[in-house]
Backbone bond lengths (Angstrom), bond angles and torsions (degrees), N, CA, C in turn:
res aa  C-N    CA-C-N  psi(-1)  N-CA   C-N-CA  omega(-1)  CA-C   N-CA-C  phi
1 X - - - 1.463 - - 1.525 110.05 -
2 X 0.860 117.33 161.17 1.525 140.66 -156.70 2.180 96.51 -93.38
3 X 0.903 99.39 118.31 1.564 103.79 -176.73 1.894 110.05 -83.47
4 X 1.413 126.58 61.17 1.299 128.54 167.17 1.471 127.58 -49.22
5 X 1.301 130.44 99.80 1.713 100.67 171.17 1.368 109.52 -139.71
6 X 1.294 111.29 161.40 1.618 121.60 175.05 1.649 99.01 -103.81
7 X 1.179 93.91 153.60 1.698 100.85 -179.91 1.747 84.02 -132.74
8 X 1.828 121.15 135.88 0.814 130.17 -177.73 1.927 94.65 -116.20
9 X 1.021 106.17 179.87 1.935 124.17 169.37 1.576 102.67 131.71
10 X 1.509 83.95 147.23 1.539 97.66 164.14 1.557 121.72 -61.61
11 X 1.240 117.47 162.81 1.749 132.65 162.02 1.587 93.54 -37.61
12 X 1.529 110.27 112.78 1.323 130.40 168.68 1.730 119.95 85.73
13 X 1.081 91.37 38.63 1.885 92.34 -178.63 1.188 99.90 -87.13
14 X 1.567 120.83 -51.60 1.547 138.77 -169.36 1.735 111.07 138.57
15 X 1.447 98.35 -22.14 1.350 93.81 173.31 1.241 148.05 -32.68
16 X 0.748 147.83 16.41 1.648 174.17 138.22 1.568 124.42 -92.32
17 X 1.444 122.69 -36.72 1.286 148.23 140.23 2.234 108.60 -32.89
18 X 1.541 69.93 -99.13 1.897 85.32 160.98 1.538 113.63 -30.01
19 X 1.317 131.36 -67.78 1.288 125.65 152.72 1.106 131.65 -10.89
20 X 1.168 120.26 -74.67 1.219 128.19 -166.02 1.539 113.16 -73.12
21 X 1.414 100.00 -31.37 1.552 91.38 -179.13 1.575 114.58 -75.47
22 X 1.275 99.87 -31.90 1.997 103.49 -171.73 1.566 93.64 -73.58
23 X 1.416 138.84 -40.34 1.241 128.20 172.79 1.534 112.69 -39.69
24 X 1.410 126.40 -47.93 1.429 127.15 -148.83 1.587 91.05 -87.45
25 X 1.439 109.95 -32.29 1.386 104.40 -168.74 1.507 113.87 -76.30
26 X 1.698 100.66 -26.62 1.528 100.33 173.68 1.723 118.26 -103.67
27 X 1.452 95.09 33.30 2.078 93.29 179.46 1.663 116.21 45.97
28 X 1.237 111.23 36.71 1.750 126.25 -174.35 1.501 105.50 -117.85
29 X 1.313 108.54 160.62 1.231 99.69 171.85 1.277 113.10 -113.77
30 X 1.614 112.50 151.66 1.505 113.48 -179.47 1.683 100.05 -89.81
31 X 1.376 105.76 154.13 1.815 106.06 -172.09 1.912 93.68 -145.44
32 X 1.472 104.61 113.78 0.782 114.38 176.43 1.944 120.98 -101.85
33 X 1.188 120.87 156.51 1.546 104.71 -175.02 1.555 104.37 -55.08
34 X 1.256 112.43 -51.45 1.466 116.18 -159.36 2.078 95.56 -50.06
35 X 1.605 122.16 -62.96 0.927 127.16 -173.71 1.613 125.20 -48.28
36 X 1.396 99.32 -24.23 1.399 102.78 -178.45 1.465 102.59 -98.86
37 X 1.137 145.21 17.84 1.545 158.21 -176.20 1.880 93.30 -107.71
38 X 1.557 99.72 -76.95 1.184 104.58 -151.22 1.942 104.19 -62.67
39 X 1.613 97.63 -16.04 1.792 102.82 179.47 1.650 98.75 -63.29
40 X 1.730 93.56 -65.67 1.926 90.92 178.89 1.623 121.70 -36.17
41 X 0.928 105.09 -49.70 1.895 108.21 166.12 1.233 127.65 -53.79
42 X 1.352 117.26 -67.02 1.280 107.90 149.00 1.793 152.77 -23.52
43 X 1.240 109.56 -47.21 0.822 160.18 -161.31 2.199 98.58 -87.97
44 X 1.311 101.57 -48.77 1.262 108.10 -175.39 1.357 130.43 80.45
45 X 1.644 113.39 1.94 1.603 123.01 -160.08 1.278 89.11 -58.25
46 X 1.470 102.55 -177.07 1.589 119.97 -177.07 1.350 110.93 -75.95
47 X 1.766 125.72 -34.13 1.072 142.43 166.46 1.522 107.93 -64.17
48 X 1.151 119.07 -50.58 1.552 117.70 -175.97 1.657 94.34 -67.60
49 X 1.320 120.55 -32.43 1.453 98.33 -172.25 1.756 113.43 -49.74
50 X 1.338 97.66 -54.60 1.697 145.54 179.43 1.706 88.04 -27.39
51 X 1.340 118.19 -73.56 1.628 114.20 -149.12 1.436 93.05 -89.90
52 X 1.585 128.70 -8.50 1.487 120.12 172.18 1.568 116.41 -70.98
53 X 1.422 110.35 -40.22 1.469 128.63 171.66 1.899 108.24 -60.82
54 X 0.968 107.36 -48.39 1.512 114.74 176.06 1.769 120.39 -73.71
55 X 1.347 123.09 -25.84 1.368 129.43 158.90 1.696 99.79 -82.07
56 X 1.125 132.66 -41.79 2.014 118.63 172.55 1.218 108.87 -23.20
57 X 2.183 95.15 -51.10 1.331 96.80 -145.78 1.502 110.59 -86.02
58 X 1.684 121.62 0.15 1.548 142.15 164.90 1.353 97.65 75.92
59 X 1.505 111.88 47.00 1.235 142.51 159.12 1.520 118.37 -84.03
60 X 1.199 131.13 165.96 1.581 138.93 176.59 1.356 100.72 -104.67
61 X 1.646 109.93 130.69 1.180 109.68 -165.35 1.960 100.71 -85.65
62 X 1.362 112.03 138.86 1.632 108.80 -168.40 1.531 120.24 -75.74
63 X 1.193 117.15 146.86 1.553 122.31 169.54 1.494 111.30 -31.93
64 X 1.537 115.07 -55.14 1.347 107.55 170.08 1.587 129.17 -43.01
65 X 1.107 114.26 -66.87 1.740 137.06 168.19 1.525 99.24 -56.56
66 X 0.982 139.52 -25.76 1.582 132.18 -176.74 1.725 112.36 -84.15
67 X 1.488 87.07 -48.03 1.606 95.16 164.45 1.489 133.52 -53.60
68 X 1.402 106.95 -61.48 1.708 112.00 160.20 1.426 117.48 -33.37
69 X 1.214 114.43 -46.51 1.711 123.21 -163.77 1.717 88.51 -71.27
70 X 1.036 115.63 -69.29 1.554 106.51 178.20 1.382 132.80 -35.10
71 X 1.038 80.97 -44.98 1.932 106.85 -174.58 1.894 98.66 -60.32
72 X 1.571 123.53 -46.61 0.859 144.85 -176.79 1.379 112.41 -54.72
73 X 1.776 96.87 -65.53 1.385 93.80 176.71 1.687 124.78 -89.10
74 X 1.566 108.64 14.33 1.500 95.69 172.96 1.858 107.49 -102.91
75 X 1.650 95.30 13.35 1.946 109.74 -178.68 1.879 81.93 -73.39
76 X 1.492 125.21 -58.51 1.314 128.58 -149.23 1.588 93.56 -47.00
77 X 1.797 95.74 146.30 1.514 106.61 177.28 1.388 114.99 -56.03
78 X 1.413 134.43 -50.77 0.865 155.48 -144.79 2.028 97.53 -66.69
79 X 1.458 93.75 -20.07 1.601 90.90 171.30 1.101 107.22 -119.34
80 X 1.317 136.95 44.52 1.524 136.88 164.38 1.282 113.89 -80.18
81 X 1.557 115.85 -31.36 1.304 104.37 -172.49 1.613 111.50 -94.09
82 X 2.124 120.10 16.56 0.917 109.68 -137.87 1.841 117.88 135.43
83 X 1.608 95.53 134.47 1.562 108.15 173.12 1.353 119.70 -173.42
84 X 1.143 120.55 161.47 1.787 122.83 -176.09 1.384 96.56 -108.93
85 X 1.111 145.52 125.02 1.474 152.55 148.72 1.477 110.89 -60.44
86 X 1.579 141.96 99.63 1.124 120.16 158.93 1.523 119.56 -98.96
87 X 1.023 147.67 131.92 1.376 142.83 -164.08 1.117 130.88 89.98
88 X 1.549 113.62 -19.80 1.368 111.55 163.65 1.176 101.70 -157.41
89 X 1.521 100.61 152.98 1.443 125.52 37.06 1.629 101.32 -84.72
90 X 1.334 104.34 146.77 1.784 110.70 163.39 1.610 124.48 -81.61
91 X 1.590 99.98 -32.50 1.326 112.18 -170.59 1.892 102.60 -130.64
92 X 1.804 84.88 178.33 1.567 81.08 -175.80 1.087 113.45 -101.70
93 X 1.358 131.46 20.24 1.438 138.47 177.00 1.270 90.62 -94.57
94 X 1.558 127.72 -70.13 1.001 134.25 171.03 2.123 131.84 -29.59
95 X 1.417 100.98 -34.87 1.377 117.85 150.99 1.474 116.18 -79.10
96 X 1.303 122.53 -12.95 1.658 103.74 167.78 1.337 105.75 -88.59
97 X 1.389 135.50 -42.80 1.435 117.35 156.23 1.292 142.70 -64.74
98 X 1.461 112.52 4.80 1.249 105.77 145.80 1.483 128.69 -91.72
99 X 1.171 123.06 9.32 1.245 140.73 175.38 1.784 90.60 -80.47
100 X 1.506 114.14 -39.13 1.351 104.30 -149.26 1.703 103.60 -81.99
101 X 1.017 117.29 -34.38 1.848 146.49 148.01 1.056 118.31 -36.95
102 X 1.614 131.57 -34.07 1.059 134.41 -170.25 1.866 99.80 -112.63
103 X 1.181 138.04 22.04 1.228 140.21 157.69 1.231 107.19 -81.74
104 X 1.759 92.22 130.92 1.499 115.08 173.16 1.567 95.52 103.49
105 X 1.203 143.09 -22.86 1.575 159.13 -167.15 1.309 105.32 -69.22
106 X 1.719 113.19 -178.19 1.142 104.79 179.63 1.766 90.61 -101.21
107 X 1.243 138.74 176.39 1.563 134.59 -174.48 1.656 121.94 -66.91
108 X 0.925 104.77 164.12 1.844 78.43 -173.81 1.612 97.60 -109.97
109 X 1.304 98.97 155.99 1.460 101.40 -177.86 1.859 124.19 -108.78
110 X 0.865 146.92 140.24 1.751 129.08 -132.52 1.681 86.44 -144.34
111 X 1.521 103.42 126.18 1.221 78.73 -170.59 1.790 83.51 -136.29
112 X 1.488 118.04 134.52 1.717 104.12 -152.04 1.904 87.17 -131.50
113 X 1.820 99.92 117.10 1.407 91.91 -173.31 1.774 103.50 -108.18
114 X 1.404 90.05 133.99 1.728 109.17 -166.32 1.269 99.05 -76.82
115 X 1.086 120.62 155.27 1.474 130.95 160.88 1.335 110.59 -165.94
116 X 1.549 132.48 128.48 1.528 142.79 -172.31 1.483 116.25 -48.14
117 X 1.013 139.34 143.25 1.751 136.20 172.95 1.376 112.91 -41.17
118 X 1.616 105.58 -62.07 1.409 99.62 -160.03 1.760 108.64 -71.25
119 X 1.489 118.91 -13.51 1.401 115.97 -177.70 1.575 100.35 -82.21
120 X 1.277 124.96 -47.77 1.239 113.04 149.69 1.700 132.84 -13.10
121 X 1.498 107.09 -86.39 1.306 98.36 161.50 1.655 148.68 -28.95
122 X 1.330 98.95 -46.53 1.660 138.07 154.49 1.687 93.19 -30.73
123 X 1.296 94.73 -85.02 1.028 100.53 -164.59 1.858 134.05 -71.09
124 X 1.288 100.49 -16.27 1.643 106.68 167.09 1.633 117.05 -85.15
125 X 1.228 94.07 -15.28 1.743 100.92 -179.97 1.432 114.25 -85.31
126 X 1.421 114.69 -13.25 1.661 123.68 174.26 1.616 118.84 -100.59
127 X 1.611 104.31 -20.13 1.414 129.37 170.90 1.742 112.80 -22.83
128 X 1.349 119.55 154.15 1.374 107.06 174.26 1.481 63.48 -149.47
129 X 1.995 97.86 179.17 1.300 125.29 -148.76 1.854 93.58 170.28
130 X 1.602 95.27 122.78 1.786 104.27 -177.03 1.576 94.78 -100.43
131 X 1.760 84.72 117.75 1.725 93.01 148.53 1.529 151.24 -49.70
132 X 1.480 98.07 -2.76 1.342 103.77 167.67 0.856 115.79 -117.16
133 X 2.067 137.78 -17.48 1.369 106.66 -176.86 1.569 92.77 -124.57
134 X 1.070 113.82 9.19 1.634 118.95 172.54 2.122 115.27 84.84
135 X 1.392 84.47 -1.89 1.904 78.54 -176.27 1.235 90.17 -90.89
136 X 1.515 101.72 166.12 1.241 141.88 154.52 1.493 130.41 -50.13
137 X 1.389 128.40 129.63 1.430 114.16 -173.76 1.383 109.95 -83.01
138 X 1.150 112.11 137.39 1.410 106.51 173.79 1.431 121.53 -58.92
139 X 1.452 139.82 118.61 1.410 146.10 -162.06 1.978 92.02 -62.31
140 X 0.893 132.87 -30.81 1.290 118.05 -146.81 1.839 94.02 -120.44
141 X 1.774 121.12 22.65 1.282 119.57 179.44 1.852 74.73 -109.40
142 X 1.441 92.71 122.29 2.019 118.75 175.76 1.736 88.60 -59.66
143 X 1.815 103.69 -79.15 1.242 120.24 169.61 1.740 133.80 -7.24
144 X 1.102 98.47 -60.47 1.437 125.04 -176.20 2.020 94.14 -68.60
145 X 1.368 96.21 -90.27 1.697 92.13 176.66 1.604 118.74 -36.59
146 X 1.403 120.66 -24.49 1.543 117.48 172.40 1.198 108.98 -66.31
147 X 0.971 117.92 -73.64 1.801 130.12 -174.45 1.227 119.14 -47.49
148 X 1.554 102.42 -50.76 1.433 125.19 -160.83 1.478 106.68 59.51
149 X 1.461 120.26 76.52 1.210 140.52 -170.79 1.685 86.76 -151.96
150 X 1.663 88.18 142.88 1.623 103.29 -179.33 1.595 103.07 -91.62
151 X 1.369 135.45 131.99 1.380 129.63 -172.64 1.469 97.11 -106.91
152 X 0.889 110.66 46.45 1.963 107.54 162.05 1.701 90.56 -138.09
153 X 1.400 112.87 -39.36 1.918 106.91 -177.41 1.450 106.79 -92.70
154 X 1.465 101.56 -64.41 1.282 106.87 -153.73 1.818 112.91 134.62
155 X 1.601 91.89 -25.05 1.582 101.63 -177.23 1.555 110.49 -51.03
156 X 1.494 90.94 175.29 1.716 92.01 -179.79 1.676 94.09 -114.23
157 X 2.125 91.60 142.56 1.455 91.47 173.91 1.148 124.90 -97.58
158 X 1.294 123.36 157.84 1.663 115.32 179.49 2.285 97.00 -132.92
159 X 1.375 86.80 165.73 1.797 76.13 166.18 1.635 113.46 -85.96
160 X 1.392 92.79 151.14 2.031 104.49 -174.10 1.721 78.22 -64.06
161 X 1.483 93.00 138.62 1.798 99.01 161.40 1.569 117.88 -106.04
162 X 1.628 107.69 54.73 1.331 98.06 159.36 1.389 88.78 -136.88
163 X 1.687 126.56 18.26 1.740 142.62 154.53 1.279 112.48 -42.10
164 X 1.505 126.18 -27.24 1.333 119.18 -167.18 1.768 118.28 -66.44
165 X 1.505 137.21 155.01 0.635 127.04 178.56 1.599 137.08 -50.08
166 X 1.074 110.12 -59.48 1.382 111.86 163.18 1.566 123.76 -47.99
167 X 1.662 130.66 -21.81 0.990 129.38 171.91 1.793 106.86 -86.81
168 X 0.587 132.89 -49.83 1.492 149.50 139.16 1.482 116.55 -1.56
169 X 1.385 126.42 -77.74 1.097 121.47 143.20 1.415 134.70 -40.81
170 X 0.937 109.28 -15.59 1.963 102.93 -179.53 1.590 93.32 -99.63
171 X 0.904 137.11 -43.07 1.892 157.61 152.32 1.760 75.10 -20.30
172 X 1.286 125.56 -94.45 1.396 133.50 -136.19 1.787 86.60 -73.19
173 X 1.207 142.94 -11.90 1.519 144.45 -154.16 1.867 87.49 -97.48
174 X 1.478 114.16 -55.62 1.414 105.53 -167.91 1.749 103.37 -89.69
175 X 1.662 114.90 4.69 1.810 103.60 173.89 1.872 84.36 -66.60
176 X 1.344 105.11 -55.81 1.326 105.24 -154.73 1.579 112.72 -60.86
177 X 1.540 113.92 -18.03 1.755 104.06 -175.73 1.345 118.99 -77.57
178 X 2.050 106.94 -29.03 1.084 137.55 -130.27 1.569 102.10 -115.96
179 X 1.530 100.56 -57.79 1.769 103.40 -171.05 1.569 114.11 -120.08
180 X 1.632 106.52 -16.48 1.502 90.94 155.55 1.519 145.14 -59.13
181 X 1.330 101.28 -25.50 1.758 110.80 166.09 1.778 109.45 -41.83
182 X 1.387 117.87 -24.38 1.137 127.27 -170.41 1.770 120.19 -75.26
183 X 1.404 82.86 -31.84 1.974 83.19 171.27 1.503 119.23 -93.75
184 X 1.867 110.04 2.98 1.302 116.85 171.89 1.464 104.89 -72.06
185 X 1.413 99.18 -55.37 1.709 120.64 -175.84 1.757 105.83 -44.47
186 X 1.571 122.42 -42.67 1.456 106.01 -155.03 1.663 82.79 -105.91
187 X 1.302 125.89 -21.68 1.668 106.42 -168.93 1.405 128.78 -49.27
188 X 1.222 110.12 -38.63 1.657 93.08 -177.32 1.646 115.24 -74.10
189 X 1.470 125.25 6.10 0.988 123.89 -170.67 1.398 118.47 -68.28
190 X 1.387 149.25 160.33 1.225 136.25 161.79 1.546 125.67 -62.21
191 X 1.309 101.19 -21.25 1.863 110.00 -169.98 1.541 92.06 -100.38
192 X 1.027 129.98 13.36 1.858 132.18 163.75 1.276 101.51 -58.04
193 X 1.574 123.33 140.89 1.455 111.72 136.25 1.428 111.93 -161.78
194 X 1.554 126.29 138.96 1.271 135.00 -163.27 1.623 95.86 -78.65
195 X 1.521 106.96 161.88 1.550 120.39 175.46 1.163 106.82 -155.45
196 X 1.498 112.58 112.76 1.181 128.81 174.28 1.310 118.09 -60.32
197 X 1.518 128.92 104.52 1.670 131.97 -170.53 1.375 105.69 -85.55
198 X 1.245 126.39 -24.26 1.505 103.24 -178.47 1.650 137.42 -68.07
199 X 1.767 100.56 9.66 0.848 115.43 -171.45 1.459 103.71 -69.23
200 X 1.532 114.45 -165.63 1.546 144.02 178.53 1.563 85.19 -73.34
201 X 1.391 136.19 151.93 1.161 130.47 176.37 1.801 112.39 -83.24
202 X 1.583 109.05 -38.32 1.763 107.17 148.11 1.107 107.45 -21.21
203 X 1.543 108.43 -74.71 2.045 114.65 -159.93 1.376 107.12 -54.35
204 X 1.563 108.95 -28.92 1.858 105.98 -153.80 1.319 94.76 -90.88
205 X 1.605 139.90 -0.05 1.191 158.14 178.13 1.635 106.85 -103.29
206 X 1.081 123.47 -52.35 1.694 118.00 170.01 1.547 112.49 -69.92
207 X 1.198 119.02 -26.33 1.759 104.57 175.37 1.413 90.03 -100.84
208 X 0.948 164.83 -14.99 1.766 157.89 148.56 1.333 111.90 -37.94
209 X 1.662 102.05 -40.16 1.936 103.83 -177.40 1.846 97.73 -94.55
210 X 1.362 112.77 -23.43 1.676 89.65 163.70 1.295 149.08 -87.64
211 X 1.396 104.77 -17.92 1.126 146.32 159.83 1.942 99.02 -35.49
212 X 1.240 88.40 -85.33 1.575 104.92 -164.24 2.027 94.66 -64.00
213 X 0.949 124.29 -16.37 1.862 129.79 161.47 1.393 87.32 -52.92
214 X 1.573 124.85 -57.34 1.558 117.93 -127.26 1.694 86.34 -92.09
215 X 1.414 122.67 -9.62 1.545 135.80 -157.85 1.753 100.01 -88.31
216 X 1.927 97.19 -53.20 1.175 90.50 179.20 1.639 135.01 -89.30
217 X 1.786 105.03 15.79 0.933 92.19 176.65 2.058 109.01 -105.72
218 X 1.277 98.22 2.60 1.572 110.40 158.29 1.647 103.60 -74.10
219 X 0.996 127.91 -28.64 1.837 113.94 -166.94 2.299 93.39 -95.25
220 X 0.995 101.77 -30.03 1.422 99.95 -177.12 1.838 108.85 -85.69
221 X 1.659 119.57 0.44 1.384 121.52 167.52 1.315 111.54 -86.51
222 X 1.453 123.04 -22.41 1.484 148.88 -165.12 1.097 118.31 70.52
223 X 1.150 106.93 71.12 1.864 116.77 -177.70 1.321 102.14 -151.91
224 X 1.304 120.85 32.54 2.014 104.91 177.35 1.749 102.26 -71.40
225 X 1.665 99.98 -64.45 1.644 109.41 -162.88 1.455 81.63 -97.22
C-alpha cells in the first residue's frame, strides 16, 4: 500500500522539519503548498497559469484552484508509492476535497504534532530562517546557530521579522480559528494520531515513525475509513 500522510501543527511544532526527515527516510516526497504552487507555475499548466495570474493580482489563491494543483501533483509518479502533505489541507472544506482526490487511494494517515502555546512562542521567537534559500535552521544544528550560516546553502541567517511576540500570537490566534477545525474533522478517524512535539526532535521522529507503523497496520486490517 501506498504510504499517504498529512502532518498537521501549528507555526513551530517542527512540522515541516518532521517532514522532511520521515520523507527521506521513507523515499517519499514531502509536498509543501508553497512547492506545489511554485511547480504549477513553473511548469506552465493551465492551472498553474490560473493561480500565477491570481497571486500578480496579491490575491488568495482559491480552494478550487488549490485543489486541482494538488490533485495534479499527487497524479505525478513520483507519489504513487506515497507523500507527506505539509500545509494542506489548511481548511476543512479544503480537507473534504481531499477526501474527494484521494478516492480509490490507499487511506491517508494524519499525523497532528502538539506542542503547548507558550513553548511555541519560545520557540518561534528564537527561530532563524536563511535569506537565500528560505528554510528554516534546524534548532538542533550547534554549528548553524554559531555562525549563523545556513548548512544546506551557505546563506546567512537572520530571525523572520514577523517572529516577534505579538505577531506570533495572532499567527497562533488564526492556526486556531482557521486550521484547527482540521484535527476535529480527522480525529475520530482510525489513521489519526497525536505527536507529542515537545520532545527531543530524535524522540519526536521515533514515535512519528511508530505511530504511523501503528496507523498502517489499522488501514491494512480494513478499518481506517
Amino acid at each position: 500500500m501506498a504510504l499517504n500522510l498529512i502532518m498537521l501543527g501549528p507555526p513551530g511544532a517542527g512540522k515541516g522539519t518532521q517532514a522532511e526527515r520521515f520523507a527521506k527516510l521513507k523515499k517519499i516526497p514531502k509536498i509543501s503548498t508553497g512547492d506545489m504552487l511554485r511547480d504549477a507555475v513553473k511548469a506552465g499548466t493551465e492551472i498553474g497559469l490560473r493561480a500565477k495570474a491570481i497571486m500578480d493580482r496579491g490575491e488568495l489563491v482559491s480552494d478550487e484552484v488549490m485543489v486541482k494543483i494538488v490533485q495534479d501533483r499527487l497524479n505525478r509518479d513520483d507519489a504513487r508509492s506515497g507523500f507527506i502533505l505539509d500545509g494542506f489541507p489548511r481548511t476543512v472544506a479544503q480537507a473534504r476535497a481531499l477526501d474527494g482526490v484521494m478516492a480509490g487511494r490507499s487511506p491517508l494517515i494524519v499525523i497532528d504534532i502538539v506542542v503547548p502555546e507558550d513553548e511555541l512562542i519560545r520557540r518561534l521567537g528564537s527561530r532563524l530562517i536563511c535569506a537565500k534559500c528560505g528554510q528554516n535552521a534546524d534548532p538542533t544544528d550547534a554549528l548553524a546557530q554559531q555562525t549563523m550560516v545556513c548548512s544546506r546553502c551557505g546563506g546567512q541567517l537572520a530571525q523572520r521579522a514577523d517572529d516577534n511576540e505579538a505577531v506570533v500570537r495572532e499567527r497562533l490566534k488564526v492556526y486556531e480559528r482557521n486550521t484547527r477545525p482540521l484535527v476535529d474533522y480527522y480525529r475520530d478517524r482510525p489513521t489519526y494520531r497525536a505527536v507529542d512535539g515537545t520532545l527531543a526532535p530524535d524522540d519526536v521522529a521515533a514515535t512519528l515513525a511508530g505511530e504511523v507503523e501503528a496507523a498502517k497496520s489499522v488501514v491494512v486490517g480494513g478499518t481506517a475509513l
